[in-house]
Every structure is written in structure tokens, then in C-alpha cells.
mmCIF file as gemmi writes it, N, C-alpha and C atoms, coordinates in Angstrom:
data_model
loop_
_atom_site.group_PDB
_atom_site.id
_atom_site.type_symbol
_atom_site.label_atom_id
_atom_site.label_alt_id
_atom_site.label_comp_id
_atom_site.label_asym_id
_atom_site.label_entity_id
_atom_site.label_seq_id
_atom_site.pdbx_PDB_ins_code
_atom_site.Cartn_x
_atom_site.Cartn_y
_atom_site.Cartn_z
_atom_site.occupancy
_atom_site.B_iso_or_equiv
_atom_site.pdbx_formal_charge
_atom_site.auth_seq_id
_atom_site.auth_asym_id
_atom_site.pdbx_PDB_model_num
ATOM 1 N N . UNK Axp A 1 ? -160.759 -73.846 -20.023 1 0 ? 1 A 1
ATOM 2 C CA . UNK Axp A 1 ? -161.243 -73.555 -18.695 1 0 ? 1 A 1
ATOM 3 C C . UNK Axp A 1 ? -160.579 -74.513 -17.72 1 0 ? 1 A 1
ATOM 4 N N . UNK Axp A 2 ? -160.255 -73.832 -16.815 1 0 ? 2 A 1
ATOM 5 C CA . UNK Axp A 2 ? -159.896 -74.946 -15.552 1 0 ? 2 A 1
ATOM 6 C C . UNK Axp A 2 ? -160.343 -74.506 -14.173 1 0 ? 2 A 1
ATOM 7 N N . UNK Axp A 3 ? -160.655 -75.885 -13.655 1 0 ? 3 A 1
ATOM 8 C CA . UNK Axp A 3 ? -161.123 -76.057 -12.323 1 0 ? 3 A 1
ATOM 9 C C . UNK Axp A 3 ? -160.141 -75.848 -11.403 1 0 ? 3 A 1
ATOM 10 N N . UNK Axp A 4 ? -160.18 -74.903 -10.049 1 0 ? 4 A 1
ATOM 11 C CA . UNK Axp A 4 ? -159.039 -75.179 -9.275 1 0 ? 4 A 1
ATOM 12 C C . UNK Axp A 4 ? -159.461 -75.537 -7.915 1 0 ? 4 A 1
ATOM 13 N N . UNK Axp A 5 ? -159.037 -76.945 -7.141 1 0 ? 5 A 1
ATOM 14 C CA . UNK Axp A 5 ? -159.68 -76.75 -6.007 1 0 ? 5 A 1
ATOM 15 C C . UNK Axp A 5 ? -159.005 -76.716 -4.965 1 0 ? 5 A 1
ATOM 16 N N . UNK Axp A 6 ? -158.759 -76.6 -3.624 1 0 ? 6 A 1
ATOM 17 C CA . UNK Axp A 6 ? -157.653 -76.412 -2.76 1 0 ? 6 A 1
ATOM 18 C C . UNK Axp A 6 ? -158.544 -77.112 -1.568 1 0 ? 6 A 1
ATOM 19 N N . UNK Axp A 7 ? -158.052 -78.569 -1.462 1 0 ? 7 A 1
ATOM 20 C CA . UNK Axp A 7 ? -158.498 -79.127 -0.171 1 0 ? 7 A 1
ATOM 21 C C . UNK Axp A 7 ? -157.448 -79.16 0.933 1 0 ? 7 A 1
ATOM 22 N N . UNK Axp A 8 ? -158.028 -78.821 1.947 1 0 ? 8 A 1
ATOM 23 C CA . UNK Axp A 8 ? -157.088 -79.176 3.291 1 0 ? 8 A 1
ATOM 24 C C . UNK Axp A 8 ? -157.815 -79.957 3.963 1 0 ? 8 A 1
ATOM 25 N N . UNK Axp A 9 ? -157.029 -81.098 4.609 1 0 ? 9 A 1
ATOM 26 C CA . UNK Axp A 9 ? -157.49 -82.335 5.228 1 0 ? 9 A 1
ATOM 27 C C . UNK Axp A 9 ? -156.382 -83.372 5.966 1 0 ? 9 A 1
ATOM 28 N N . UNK Axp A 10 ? -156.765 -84.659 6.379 1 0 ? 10 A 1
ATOM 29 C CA . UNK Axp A 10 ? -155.595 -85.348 6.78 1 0 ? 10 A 1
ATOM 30 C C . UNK Axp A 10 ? -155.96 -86.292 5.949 1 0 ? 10 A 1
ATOM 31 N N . UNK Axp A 11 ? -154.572 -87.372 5.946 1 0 ? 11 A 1
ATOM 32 C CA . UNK Axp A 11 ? -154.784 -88.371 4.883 1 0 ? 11 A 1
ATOM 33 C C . UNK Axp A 11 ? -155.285 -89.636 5.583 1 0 ? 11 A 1
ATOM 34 N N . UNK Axp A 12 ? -155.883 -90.637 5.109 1 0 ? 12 A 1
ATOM 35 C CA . UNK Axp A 12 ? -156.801 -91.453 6.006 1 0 ? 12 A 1
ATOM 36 C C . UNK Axp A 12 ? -155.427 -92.702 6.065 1 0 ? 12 A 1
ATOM 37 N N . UNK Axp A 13 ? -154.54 -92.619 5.135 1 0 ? 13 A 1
ATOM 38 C CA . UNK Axp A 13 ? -153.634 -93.743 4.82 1 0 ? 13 A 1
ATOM 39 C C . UNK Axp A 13 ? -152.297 -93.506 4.26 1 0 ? 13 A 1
ATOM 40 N N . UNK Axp A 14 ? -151.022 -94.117 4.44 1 0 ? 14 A 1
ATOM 41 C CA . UNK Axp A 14 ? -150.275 -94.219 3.396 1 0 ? 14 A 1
ATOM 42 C C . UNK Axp A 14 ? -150.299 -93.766 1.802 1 0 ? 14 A 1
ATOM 43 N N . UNK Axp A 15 ? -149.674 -93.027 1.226 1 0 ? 15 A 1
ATOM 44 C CA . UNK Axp A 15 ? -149.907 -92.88 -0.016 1 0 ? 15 A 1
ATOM 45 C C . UNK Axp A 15 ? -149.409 -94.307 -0.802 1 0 ? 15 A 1
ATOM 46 N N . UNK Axp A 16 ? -150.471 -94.875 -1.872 1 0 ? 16 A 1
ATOM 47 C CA . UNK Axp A 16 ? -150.288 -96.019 -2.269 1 0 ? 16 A 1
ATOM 48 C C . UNK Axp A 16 ? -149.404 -96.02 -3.597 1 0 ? 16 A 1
ATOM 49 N N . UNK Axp A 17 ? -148.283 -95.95 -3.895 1 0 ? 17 A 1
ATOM 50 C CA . UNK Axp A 17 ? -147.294 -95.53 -5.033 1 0 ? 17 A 1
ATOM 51 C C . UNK Axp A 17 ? -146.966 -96.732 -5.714 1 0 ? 17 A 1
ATOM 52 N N . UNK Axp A 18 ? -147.387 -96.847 -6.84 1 0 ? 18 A 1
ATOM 53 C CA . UNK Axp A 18 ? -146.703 -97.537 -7.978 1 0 ? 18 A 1
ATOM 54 C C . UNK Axp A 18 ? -145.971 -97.079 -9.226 1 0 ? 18 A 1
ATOM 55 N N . UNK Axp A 19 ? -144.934 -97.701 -9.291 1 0 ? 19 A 1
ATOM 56 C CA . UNK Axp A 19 ? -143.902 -97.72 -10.308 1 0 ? 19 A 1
ATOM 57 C C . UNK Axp A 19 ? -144.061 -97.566 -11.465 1 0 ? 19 A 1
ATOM 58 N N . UNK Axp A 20 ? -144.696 -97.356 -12.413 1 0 ? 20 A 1
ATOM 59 C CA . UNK Axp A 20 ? -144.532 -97.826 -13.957 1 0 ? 20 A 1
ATOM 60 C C . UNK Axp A 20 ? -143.521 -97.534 -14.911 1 0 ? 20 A 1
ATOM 61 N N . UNK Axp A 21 ? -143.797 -98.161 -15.855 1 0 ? 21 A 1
ATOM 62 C CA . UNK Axp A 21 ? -142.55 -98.231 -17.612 1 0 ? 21 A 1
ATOM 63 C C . UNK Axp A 21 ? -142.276 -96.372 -17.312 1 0 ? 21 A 1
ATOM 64 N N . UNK Axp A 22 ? -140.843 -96.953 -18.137 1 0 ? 22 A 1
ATOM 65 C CA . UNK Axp A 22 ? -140.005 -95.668 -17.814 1 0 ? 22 A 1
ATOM 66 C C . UNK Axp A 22 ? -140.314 -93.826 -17.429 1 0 ? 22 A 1
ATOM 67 N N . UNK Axp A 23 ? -140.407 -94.926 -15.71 1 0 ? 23 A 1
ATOM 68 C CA . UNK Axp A 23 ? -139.282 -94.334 -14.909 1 0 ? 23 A 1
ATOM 69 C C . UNK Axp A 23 ? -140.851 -93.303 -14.029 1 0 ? 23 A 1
ATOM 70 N N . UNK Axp A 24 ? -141.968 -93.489 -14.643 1 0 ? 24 A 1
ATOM 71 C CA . UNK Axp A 24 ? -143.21 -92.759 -14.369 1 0 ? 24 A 1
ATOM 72 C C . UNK Axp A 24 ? -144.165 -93.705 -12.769 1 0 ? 24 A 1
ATOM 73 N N . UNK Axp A 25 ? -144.203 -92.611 -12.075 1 0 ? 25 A 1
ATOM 74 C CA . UNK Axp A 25 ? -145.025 -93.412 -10.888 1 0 ? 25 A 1
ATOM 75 C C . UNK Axp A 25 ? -146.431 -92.634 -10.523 1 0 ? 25 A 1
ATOM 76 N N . UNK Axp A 26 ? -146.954 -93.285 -9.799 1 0 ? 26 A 1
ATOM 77 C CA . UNK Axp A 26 ? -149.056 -92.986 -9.26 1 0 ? 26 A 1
ATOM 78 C C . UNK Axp A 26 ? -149.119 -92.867 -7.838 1 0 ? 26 A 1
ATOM 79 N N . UNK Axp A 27 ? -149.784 -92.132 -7.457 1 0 ? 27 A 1
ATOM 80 C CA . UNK Axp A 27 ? -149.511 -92.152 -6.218 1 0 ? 27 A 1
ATOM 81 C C . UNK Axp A 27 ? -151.069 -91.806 -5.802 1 0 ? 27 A 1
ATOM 82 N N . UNK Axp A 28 ? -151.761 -93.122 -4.75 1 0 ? 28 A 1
ATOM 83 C CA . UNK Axp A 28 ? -153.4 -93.219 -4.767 1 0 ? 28 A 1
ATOM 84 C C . UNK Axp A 28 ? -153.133 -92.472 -3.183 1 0 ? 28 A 1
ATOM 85 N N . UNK Axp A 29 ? -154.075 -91.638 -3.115 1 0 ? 29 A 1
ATOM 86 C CA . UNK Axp A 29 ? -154.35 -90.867 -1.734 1 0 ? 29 A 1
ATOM 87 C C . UNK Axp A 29 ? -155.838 -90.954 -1.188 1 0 ? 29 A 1
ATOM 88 N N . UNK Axp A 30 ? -155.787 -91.127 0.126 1 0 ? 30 A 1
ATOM 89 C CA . UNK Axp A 30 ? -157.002 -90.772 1.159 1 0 ? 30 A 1
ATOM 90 C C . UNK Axp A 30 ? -157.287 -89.756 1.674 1 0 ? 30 A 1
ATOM 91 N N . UNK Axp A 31 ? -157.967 -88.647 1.44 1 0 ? 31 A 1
ATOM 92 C CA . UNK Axp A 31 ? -158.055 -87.307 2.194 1 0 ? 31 A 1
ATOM 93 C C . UNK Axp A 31 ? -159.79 -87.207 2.812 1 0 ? 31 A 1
ATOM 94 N N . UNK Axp A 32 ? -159.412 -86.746 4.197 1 0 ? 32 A 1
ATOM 95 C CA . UNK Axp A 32 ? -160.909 -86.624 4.794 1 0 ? 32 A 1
ATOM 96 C C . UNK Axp A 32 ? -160.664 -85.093 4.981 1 0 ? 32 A 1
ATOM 97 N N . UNK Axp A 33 ? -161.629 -84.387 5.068 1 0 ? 33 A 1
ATOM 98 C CA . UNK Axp A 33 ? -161.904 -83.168 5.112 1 0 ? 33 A 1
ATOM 99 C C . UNK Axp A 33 ? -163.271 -82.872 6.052 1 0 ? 33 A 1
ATOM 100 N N . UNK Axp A 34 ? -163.273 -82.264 7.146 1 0 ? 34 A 1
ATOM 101 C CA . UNK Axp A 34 ? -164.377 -82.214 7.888 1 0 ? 34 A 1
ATOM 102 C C . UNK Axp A 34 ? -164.453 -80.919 7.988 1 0 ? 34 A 1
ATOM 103 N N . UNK Axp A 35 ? -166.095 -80.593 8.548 1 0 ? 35 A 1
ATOM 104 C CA . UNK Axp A 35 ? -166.538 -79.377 8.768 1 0 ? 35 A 1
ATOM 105 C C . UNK Axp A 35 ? -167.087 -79.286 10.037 1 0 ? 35 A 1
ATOM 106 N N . UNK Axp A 36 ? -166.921 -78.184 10.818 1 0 ? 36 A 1
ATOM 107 C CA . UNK Axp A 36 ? -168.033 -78.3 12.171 1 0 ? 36 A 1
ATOM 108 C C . UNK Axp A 36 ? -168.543 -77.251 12.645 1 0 ? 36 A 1
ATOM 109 N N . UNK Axp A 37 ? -169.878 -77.025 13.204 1 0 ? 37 A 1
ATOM 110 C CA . UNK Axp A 37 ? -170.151 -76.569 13.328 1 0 ? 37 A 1
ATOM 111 C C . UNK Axp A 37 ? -171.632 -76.698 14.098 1 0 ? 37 A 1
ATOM 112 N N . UNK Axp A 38 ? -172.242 -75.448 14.629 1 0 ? 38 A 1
ATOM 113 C CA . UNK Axp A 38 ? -173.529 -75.871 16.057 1 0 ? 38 A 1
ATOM 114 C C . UNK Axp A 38 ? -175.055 -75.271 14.735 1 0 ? 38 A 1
ATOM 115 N N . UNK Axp A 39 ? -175.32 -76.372 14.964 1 0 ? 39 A 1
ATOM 116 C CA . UNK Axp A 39 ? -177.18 -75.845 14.303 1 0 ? 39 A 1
ATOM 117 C C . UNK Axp A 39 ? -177.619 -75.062 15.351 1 0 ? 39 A 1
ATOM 118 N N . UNK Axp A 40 ? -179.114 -74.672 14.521 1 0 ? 40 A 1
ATOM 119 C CA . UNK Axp A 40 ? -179.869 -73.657 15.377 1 0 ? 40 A 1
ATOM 120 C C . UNK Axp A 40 ? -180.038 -74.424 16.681 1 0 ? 40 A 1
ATOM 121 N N . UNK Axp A 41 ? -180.423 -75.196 16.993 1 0 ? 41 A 1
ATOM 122 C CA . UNK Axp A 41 ? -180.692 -75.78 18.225 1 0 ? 41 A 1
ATOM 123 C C . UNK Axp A 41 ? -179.536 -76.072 19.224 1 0 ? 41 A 1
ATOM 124 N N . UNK Axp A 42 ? -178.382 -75.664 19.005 1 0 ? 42 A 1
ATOM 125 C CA . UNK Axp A 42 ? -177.194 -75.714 19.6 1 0 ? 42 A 1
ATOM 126 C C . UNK Axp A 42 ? -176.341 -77.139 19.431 1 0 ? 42 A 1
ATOM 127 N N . UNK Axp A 43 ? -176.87 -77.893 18.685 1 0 ? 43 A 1
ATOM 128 C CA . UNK Axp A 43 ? -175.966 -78.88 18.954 1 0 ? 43 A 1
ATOM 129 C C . UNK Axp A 43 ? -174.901 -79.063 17.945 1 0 ? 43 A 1
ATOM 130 N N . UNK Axp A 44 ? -173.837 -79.294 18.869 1 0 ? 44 A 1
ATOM 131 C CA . UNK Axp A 44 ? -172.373 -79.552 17.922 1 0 ? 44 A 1
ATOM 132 C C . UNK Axp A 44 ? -172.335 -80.593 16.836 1 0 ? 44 A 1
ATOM 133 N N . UNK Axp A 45 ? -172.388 -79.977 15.264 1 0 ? 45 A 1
ATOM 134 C CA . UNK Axp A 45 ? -172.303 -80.999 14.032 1 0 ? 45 A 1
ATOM 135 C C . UNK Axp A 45 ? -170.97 -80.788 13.569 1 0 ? 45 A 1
ATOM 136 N N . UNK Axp A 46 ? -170.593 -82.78 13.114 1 0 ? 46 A 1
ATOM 137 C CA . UNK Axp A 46 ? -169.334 -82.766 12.314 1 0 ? 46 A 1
ATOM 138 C C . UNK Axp A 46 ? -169.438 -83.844 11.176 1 0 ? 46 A 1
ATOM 139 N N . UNK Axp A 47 ? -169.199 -83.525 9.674 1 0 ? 47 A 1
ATOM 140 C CA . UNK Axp A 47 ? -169.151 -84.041 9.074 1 0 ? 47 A 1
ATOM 141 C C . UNK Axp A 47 ? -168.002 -84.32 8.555 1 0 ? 47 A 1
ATOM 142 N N . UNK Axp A 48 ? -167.613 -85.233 7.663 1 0 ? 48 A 1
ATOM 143 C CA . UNK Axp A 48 ? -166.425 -85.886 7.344 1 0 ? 48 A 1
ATOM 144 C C . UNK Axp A 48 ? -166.737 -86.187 5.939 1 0 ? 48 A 1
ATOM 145 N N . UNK Axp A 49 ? -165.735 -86.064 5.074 1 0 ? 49 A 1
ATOM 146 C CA . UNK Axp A 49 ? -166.191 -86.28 3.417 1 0 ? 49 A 1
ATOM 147 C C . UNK Axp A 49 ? -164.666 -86.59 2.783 1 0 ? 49 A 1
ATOM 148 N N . UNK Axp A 50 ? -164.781 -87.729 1.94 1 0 ? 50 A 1
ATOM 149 C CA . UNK Axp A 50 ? -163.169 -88.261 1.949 1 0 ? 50 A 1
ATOM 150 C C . UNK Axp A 50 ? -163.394 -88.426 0.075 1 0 ? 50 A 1
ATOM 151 N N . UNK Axp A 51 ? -162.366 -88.148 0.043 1 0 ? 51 A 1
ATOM 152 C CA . UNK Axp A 51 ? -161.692 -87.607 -1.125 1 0 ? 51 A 1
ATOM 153 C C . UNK Axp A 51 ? -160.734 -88.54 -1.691 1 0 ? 51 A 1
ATOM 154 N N . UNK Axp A 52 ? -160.421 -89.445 -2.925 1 0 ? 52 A 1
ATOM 155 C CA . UNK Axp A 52 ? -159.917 -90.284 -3.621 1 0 ? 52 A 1
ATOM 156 C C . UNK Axp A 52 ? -158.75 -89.333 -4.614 1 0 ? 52 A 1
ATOM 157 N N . UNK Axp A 53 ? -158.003 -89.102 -4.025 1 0 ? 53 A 1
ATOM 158 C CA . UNK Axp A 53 ? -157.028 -88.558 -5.355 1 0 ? 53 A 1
ATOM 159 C C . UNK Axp A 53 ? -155.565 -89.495 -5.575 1 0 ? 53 A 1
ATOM 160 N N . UNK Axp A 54 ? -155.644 -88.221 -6.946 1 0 ? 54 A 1
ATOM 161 C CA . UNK Axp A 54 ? -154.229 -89.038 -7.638 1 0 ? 54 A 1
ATOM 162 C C . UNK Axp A 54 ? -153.381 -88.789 -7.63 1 0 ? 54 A 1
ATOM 163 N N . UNK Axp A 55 ? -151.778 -88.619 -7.864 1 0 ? 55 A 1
ATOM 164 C CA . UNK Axp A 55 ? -150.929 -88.116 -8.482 1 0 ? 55 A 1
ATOM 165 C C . UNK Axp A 55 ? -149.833 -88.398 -8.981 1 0 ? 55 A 1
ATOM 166 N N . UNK Axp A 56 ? -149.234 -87.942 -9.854 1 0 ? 56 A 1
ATOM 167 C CA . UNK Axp A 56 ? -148.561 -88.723 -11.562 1 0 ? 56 A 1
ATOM 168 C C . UNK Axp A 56 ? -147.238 -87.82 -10.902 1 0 ? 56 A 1
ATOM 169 N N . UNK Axp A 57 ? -145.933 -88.677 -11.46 1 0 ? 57 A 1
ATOM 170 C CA . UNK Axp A 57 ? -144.966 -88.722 -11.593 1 0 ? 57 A 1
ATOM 171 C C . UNK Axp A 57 ? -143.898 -87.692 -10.588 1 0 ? 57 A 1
ATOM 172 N N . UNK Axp A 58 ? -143.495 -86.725 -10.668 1 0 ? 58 A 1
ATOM 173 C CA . UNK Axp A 58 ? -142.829 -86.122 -9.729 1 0 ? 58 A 1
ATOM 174 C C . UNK Axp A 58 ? -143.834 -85.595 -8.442 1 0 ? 58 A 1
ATOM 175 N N . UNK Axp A 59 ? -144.91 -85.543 -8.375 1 0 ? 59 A 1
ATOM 176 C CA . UNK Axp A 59 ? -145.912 -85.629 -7.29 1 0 ? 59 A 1
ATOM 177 C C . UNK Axp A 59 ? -146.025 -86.081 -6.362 1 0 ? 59 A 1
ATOM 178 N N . UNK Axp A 60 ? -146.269 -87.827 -7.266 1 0 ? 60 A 1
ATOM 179 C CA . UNK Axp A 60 ? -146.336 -88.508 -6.259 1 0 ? 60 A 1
ATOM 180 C C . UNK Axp A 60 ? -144.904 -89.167 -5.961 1 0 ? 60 A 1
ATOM 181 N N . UNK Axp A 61 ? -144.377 -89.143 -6.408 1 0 ? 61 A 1
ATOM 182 C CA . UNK Axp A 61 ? -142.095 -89.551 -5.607 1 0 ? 61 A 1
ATOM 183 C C . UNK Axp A 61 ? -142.383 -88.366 -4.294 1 0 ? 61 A 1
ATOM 184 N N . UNK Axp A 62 ? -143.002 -87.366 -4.494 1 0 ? 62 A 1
ATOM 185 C CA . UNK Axp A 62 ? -143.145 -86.203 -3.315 1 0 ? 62 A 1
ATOM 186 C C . UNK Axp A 62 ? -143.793 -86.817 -2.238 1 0 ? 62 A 1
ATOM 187 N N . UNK Axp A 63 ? -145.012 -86.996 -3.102 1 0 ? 63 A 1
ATOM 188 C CA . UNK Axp A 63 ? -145.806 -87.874 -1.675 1 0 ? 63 A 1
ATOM 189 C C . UNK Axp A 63 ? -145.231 -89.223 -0.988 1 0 ? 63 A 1
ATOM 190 N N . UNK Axp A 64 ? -144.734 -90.07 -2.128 1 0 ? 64 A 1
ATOM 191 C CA . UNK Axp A 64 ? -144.108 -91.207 -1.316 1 0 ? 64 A 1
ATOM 192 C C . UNK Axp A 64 ? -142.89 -90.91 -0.133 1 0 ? 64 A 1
ATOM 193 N N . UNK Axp A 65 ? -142.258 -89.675 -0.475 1 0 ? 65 A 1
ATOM 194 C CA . UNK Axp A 65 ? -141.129 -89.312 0.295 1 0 ? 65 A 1
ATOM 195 C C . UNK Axp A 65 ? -141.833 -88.723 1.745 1 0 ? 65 A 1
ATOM 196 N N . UNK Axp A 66 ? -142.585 -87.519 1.413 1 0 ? 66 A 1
ATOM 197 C CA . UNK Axp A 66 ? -142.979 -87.126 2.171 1 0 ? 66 A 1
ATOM 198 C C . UNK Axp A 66 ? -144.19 -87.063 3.04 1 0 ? 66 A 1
ATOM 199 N N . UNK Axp A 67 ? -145.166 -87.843 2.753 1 0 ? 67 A 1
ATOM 200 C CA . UNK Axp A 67 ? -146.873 -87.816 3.463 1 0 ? 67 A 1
ATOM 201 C C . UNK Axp A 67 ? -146.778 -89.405 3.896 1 0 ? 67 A 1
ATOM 202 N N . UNK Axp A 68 ? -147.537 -88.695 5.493 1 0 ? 68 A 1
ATOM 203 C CA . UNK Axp A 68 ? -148.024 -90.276 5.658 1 0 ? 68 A 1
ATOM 204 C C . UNK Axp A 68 ? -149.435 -90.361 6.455 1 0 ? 68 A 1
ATOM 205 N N . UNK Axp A 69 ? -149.834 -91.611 6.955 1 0 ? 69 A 1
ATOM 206 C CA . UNK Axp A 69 ? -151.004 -91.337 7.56 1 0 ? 69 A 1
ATOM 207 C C . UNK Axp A 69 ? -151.324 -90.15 8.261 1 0 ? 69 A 1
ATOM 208 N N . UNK Axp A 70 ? -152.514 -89.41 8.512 1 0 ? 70 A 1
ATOM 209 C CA . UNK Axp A 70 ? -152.331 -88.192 9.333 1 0 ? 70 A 1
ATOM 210 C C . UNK Axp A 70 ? -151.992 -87.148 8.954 1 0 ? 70 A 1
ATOM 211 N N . UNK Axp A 71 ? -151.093 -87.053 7.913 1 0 ? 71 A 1
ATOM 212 C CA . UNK Axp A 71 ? -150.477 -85.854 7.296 1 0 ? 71 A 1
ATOM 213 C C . UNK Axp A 71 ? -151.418 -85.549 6.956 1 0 ? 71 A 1
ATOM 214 N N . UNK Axp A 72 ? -151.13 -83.606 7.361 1 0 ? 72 A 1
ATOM 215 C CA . UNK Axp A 72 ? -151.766 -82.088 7.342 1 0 ? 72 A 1
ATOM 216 C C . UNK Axp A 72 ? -151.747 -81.994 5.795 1 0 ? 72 A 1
């Protein structure tokens, strides 16, 4: 069985990339993801919910190349 999830968000930071033994790298990410929207009483709600991910070897060389703070 597998889980699939598809977040869209901005990244709160730099992707944090380390190197390891041959030739394999990590790449630590910040993702906030907000929702908004008006309750019954009309007032404008926004929540924000941030997300810790990972990613291993040709991933994250992607992310180090390409994402940075802010990134869509």
C-alpha cells in the first residue's frame, strides 16, 4: 500500500543539504501550507501548518539547485 500526498506551499527556508559517503545527499525542507477562508459569522480565517520534509539523493541536488526561500 502506498500513501500519496501532494502538498503545495512555500518554503519557510533554504533547503538544508548535506553531503554524505559516496556521493549520496539529504536535503531538510520547510513547507507552510495555509488555508483561508470566512466562518459563519463572516470573519476572514487563516491558518498555517508547516511541514518538515526530506529528500534523498537526486532530489535533493534538485532542491539544492533549484528551491529557495519562498519557493512555490
Amino acid at each position: 500500500m502506498i500513501n500519496k500526498v501532494i502538498l503545495v506551499g512555500n518554503l519557510g527556508s533554504d533547503p538544508e543539504v548535506k553531503h554524505l559517503d559516496n556521493n549520496k545527499a539529504v536535503a531538510s525542507l520547510a513547507l507552510a501550507t495555509s488555508e483561508r477562508y470566512t466562518d459563519r459569522n463572516g470573519n476572514k480565517v487563516e491558518n498555517t501548518e508547516w511541514h518538515r520534509l526530506e529528500m534523498w539523493d537526486g532530489l535533493a541536488k534538485v532542491a539544492e539547485k533549484y528551491l529557495a526561500k519562498g519557493s512555490r
